[in-house]
C-alpha positions in Angstrom: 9.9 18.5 7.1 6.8 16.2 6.5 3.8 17.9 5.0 1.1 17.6 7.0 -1.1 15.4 5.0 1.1 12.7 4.7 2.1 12.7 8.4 -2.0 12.0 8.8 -1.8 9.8 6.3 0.9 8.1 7.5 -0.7 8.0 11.1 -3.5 6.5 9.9 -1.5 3.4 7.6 -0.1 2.6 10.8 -3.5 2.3 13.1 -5.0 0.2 10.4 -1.8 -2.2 10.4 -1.9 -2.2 14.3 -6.1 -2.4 14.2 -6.0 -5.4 11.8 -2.7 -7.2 13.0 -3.6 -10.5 15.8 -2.6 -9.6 19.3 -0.2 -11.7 19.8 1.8 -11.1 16.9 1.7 -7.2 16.4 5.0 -6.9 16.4 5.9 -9.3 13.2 2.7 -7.9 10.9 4.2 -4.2 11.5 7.5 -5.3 10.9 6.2 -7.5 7.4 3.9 -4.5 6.4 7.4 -2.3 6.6 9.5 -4.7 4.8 7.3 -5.3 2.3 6.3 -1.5 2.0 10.2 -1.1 1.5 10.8 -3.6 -1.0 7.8 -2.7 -2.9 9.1 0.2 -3.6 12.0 0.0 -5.6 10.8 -3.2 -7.3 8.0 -1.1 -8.5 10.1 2.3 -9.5 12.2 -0.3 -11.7 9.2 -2.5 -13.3 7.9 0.9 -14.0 10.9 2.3 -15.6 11.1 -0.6 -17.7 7.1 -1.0 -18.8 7.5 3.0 -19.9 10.4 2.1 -21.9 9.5 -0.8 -23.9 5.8 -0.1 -23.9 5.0 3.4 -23.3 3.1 5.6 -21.2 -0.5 4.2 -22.2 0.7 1.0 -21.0 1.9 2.3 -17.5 -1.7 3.8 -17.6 -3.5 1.0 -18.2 -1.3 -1.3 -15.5 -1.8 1.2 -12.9 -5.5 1.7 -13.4 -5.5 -2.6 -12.8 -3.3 -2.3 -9.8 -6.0 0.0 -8.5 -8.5 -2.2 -9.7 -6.9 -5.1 -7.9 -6.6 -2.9 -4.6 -10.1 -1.8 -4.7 -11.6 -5.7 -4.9 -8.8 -6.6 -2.2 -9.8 -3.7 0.1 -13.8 -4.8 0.0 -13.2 -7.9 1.8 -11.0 -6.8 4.5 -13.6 -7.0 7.4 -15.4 -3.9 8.9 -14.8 -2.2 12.6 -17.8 0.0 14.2 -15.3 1.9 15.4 -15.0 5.3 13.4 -11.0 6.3 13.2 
């Protein structure tokens, strides 16, 4: 069983994917947030594994505070909605 924060959370990935896919193609920018949600995910447990090996835990810091960084800038030009969720 789900706790119940990531069931909201997961309720609310999915309205912003459906909120910011185009009309006529909803179907196709669920499907490519999925897939790529699914292959991000062991791609990135792997790259990971590896960076701790070689370079260490400071280095796995450092790459995830960019990622973040990365996500941040990304996430300030998706375009604003009125709408509260």
């Amino acid at each position: 069983m789900q706790p119940k924060r990531l069931s909201w959370t997961s309720r609310r990935l999915a309205y912003l994917i459906v909120s910011y896919a185009k009309e006529d193609g909803v179907s196709l920018d669920v499907g490519f947030y999925y897939m790529s949600n699914a292959m991000g995910r062991p791609i990135g447990t792997v790259l990971s594994g590896w960076v701790y090996q070689v370079y260490g835990l400071e280095a796995c810091s450092w790459i995830s505070s960019a990622f973040v960084l990365l996500t941040a800038l990304i996430s300030i030009a998706l375009p604003r909605y009125a709408e509260a969720f």
